[in-house]
N, C-alpha and C positions, 0 to 999 in steps of 0.2 A: 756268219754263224752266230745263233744266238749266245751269249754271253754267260746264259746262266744254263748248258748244255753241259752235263757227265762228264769231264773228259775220262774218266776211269772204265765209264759202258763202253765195251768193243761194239756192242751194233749200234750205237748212238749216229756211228757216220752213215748206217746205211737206213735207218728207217726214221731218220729226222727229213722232215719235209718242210717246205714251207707251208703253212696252213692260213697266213693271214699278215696282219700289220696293228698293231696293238691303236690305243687313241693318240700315243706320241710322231706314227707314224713307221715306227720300229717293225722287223718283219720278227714274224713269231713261227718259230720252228718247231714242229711237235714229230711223234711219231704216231702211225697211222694203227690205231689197237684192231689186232685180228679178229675177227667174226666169232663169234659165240656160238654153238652149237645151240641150239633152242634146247634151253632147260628149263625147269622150276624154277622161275624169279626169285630171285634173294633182293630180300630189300637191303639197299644202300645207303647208307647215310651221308648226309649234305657234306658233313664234313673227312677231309681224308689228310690221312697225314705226309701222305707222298703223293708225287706227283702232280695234274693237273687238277681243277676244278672243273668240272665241265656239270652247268646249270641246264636244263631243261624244263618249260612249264607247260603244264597240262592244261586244258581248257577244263577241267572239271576244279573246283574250291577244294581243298581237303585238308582235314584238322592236321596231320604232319606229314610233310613231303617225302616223297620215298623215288630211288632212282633206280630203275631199271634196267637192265642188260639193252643196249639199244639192238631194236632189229635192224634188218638192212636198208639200206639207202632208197633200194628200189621202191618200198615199202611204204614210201611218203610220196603223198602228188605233189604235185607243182604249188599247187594253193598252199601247202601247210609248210610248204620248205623254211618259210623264215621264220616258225618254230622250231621245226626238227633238229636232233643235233646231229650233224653229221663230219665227216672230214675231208680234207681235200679242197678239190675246186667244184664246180657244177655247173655247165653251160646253162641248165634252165635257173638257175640261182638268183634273184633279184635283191637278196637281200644277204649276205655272209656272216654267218655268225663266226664271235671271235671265241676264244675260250681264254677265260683269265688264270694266268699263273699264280698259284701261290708261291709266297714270299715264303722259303726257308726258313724251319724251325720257329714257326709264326702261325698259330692258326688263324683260320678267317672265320669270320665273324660270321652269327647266323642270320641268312637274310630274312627281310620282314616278308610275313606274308601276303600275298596278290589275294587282293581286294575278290569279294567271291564273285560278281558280276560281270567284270571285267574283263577283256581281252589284253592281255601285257605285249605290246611287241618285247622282242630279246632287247638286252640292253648290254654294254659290251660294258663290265665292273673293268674299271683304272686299278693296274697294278700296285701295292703299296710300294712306300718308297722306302728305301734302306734308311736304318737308323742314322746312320753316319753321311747320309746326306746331307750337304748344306742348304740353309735356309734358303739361302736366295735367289737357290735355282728353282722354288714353289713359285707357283701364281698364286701364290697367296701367304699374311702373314698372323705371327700369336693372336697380334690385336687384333686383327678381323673378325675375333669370334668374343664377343661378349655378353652378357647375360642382358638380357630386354627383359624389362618388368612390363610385365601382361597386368590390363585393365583387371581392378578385380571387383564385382559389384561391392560385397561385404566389407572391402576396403574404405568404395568410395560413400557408402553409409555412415562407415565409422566417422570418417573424414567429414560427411556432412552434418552429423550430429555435434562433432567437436567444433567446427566453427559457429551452428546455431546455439551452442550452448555459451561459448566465448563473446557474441554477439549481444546476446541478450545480457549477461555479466557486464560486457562493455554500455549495453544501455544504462542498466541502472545505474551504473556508477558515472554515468553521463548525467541520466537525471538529479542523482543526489549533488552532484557537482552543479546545476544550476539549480535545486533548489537553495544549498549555501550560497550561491551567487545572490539569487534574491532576498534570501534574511539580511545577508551584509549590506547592498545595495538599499534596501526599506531600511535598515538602522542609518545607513548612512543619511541622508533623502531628509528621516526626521532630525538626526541631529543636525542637521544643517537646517531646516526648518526650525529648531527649537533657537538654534545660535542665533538664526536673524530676526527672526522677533523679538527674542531677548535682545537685541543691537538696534533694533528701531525701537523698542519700548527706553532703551537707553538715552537713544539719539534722541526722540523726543524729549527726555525729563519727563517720560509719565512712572519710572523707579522709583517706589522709594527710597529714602536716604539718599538717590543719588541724582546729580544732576548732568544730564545731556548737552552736547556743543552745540546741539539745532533744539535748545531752547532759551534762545535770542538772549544768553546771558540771565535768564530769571536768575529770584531765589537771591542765593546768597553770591552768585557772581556776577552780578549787575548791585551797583551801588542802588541804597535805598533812595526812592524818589526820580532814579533816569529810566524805569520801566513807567509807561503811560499807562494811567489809571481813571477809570469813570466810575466815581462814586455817588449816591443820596445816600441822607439820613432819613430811613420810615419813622414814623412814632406810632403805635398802634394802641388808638382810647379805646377803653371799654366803657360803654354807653351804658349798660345797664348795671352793673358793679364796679364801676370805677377802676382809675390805675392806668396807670399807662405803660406801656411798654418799649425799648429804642431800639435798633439795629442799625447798622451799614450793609449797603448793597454794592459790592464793588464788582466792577468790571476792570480785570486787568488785560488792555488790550494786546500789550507785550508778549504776552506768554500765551495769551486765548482761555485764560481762564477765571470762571468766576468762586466768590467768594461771599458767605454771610459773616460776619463780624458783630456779635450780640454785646449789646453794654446797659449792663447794669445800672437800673437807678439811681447803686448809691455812688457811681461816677462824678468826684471831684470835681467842676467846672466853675467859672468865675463869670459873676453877673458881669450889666455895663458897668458898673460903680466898681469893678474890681472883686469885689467880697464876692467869698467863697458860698459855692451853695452844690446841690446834689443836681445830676441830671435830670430826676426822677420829678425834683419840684418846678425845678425851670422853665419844664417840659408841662407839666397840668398852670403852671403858671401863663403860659402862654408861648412860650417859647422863645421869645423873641429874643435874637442872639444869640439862641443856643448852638447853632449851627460852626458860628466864627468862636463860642466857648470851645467848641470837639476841636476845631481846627488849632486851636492854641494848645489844646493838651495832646492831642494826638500827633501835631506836625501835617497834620492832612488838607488837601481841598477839596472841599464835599463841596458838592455841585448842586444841591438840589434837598428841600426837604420834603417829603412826603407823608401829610397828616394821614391817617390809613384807619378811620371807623371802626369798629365792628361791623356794621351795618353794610358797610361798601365792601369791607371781608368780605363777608356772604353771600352778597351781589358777585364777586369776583371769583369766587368756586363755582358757586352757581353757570356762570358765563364761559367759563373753561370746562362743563363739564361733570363736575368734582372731581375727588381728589382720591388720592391713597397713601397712607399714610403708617408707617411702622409702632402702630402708640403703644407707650410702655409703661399705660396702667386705663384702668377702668373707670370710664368718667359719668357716674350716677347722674339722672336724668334731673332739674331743677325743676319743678310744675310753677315755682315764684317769678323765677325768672325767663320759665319757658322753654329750658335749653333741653335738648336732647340728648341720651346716653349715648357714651360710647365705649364701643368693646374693646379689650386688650389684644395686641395681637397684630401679627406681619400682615401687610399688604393690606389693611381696614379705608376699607371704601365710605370716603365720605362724604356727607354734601355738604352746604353753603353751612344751617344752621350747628351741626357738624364739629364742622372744622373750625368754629367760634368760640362754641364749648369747649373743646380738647386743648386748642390755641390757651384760652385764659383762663384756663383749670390749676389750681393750686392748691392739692393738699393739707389739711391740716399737719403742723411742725413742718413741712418741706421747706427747706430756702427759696426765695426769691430764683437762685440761676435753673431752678428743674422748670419753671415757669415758662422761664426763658428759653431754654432749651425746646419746649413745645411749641414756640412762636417759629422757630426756626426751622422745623420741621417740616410746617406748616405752608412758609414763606417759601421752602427750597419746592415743596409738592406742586405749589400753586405754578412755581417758574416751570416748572416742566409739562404742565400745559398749557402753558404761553401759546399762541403763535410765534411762528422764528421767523414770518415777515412782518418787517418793521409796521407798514401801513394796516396791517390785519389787529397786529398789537396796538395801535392806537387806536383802533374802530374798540377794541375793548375796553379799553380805558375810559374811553369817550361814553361806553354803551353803563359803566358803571352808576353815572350820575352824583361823580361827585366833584365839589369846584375844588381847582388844584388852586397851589400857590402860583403865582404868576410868575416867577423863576422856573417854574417846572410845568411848562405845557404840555397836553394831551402826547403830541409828537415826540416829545424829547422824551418823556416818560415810558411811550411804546416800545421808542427804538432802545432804548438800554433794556428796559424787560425781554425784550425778544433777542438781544446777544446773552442774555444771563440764561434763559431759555435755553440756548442752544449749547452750553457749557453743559448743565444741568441735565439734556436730552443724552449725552457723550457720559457724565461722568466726570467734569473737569470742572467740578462743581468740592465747595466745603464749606464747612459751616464753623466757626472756631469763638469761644466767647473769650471776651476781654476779662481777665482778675481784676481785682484790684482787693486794696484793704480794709480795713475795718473804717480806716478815715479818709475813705474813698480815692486814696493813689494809688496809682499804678504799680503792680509788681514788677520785681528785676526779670522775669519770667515773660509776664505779659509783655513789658515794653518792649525783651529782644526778639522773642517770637512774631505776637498778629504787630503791632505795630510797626516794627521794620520789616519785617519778611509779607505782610498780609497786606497790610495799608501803607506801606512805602513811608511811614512818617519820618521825617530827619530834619534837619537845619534846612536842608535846603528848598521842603516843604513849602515854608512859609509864604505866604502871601505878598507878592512884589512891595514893596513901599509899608510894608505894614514894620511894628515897630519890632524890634528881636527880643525873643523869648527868652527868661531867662528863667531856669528852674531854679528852686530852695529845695532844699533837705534839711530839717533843725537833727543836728546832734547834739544841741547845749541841754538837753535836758529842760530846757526853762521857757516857758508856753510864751512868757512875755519877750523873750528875744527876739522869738518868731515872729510874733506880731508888729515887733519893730522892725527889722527887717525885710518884712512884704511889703511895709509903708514904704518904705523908703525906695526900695524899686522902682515902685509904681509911683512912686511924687518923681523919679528919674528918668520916668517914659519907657519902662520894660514892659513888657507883657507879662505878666507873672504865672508861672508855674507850678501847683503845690506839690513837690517832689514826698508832701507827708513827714514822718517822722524816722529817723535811723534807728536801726534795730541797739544798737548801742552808742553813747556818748563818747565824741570827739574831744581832746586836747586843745587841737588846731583846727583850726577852718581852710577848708581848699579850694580852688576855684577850677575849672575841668574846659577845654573843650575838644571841639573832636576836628575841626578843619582850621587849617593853618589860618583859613582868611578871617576865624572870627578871634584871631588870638587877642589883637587892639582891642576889640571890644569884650574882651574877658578882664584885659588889664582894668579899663576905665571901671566894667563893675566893681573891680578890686575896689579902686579909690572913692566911685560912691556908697559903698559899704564902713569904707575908713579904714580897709585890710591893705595889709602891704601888698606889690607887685609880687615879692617871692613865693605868697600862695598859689598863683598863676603857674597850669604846667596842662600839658596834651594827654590828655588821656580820653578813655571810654565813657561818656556820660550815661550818669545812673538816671538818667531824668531825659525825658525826650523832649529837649530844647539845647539852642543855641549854644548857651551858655549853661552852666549847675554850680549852683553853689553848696558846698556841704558843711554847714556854719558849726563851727566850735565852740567851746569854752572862751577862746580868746575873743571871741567878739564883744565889744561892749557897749549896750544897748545905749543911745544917749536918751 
């Protein structure tokens, strides 16, 4: 008996039939409602609050479903039976509709409505289940049923906007991120670019003030005289106004660089007879000797002298080209002597006649060294159109036409002008004039600078087997000391050197040298002077020789 049957109805036991079996299998027991007399339809609504439900669907669409008084059974054919509603059993039946129970004190829900097209077979609605059922007697459980997020276009816009918009934010700040990369990178690049050049301008010793470990010890860290040096002495006549002019050409092969060294005529040197006389005369005197004179006062060995014309000047601009030259003044045209003007002014392109003029140009009141200074200018323009092979440079020298000294042949002459060339083509080139004083010695200045740093000159200079140098300096105040004193050197076998006059008068008399090996022969000066041995001591000589004596008061002339 169904379970959920009246038991209070008295006719419940007689007019409950069986009418079916619900979807659990369960048999569903109803009563069989009496025939209706045919009335005026009242409409009924879906929902009822007692009893069964019993659905029927029309084959017509209709905006709200309304349920009618059923006619009788006989009143459906065969074909529509498994719409109709009806009760009981049916032999010609193929299909049984169930009728769902509602759940006490529980309305049922309103169904949707049948699509207007459609034909619905009946569908048999599942009884609801009692509150107080347990869960786990369901085919089914809470979590089963959860919310699914549905595609949504306007979503996925949103969404693709936000990442093209992030995307492009991430470029640029991608881009700015390798632009910084590459400013840092290009600063990096040059300072290390600027560090190594500055470290090979180092390394070489091409710094000022400073000097380099891969420049083979020049300068002041190579003792004067152990760097190998190839020097001449030029003299430059002027044929048509007289005067001569001197210079040094060194080649210092040590370090790869060359150098002009300008000397003044009124250059202290000492004839053959000893006596004192000026460069300048020596030199228009003929020269002879003058070469081993420089070598006594300078500490040097000059290789070579080279008489140097005007005329062979000219030839020699001429043959190179001409020239160009930085002049730094305006040299009026001479119609006497022929010469031709020239302009003030950088990079002044000159030729042979030229570069003669300018070369031996001497303002009225100018000293002697501005003179000089133009020779040098002159002499440095011409090396830098040298040929830099040797044989090319002596086809030019040869091509000048003029007889050399026999010490200095065409070839030997070529090949140093074309290593001086090639300093001079670089930059590795200078030009530095000798001071000296009013009584033609050398300044403390000049001798520590070009003399030891330019010309290498020192003690150890001198000329194998030749006799040792010895400098004077008078500080007696008394012209006739001096004069005694250089006698007697030179009756001793010394070379003599005029160290000039001391800027003030001495007491005592001192004797100086600078290498332990000449100290014996400092002593002996002592005693051919008649000075004691205690004047004798190591120091720095103010005189570029050997030995220096720096004579005092206490000397006494015999």
């Amino acid at each position: 008996m169904n379970d959920r049957q009246d038991p209070y109805d008295p006719y419940a036991a007689q007019e409950q039939q069986l009418i079916g079996y619900d979807a659990y299998g369960r048999p569903v027991y109803g009563q069989v409602p009496a025939q209706p007399a045919p009335s005026a339809p009242q409409p009924q609504y879906e929902q009822q609050q007692y009893g069964y439900d019993y659905q029927g669907y029309n084959q017509q669409p209709q905006q709200q479903q309304y349920y009618a008084p059923q006619p009788p059974a006989q009143e459906y054919g065969q074909q529509d039976y498994a719409q109709a509603p009806g009760y009981g059993y049916d032999t010609q039946q193929t299909q049984q509709w169930i009728p769902q129970q509602a759940a006490p004190q529980q309305a049922a829900p309103e169904p949707p409505a049948p699509a207007p097209a459609e034909r619905r077979t009946a569908q048999v609605p599942e009884p609801r289940r009692p509150d107080g059922e347990p869960e786990a007697g369901r085919d089914y459980r809470t979590e089963m049923f959860a919310f699914i997020d549905q595609p949504d276009e306007d979503s996925e816009d949103v969404i693709d906007w936000l990442k093209f918009t992030e995307s492009r934010t991430e470029r640029r700040e991608e881009a700015r991120r390798r632009g910084r990369n590459r400013v840092v990178a290009l600063i990096v690049v040059l300072a290390l670019f600027v560090v190594g050049g500055l470290g090979y301008l180092w390394y070489a010793g091409k710094l000022p003030f400073l000097d380099g470990p891969g420049q083979d010890k020049s300068g002041a860290t190579a003792a004067a005289g152990a760097q190998k040096r190839d020097m001449i002495v030029v003299h430059l006549h002027n044929t048509k106004k007289g005067g001569t002019s001197s210079a040094l050409l060194v080649d210092n092969v040590t370090t790869k660089q060359g150098a002009t060294v300008l000397l003044p005529n009124a250059l202290g040197v000492s004839n053959q007879d000893g006596s004192a006389t000026a460069l300048g005369k020596a030199v228009e005197e003929g020269g002879l000797g003058t070469r081993e004179a420089l070598d006594s006062v300078l500490g040097t060995q000059i290789g070579g002298t080279w008489r140097l014309d005007t005329p062979f000047l000219e030839n020699l601009v001429e043959l190179v080209g001409g020239i160009e030259v930085d002049t730094d003044t305006a040299v009026p045209a001479d119609d006497a002597a022929k010469t031709p003007a020239v302009a003030q002014g950088q990079k002044q392109s000159l030729s042979g006649p030229m570069a003669v003029a300018y070369a031996t140009y001497r303002g009225q009141g100018e000293p002697e060294t501005k003179q000089l200074e133009r020779v040098g200018k002159v002499l440095q323009a011409v090396l830098r159109k040298v040929p830099s092979d040797p044989k090319a440079a002596a086809v030019t020298v040869e091509s000048i036409g003029q007889i050399l000294d026999p010490a200095l042949n065409a070839q030997t002459l070529g090949a140093l002008l074309a290593r001086l060339g090639e300093h001079a083509k670089v930059g590795a080139y200078r030009t530095d004039l000798l001071a000296v004083k009013a009584d033609g010695t050398l300044t403390d200045e000049a001798n520590k600078k070009v003399v030891k740093e330019v010309l290498g000159g020192s003690v150890a200079a001198a000329q194998p087997g030749a006799s040792p140098r010895v400098g004077l300096k008078d500080a007696t105040g008394d012209e006739k000391a001096q004069v005694t004193a250089k006698a007697t050197l030179l009756n001793g076998g010394y070379t003599f050197v005029d160290g000039g006059k001391a800027d003030k008068t001495a007491a005592a008399s001192q004797i100086t040298y600078q290498d332990d090996a000449q100290r014996d022969r400092a002593i002996e000066v002592a005693k051919t002077l008649g000075l004691p041995e205690t004047v004798v001591k190591k120091a720095e000589n103010v005189v570029n020789a050997e030995v220096v004596v720096i004579l005092g008061k206490d000397y006494k002339a015999s």
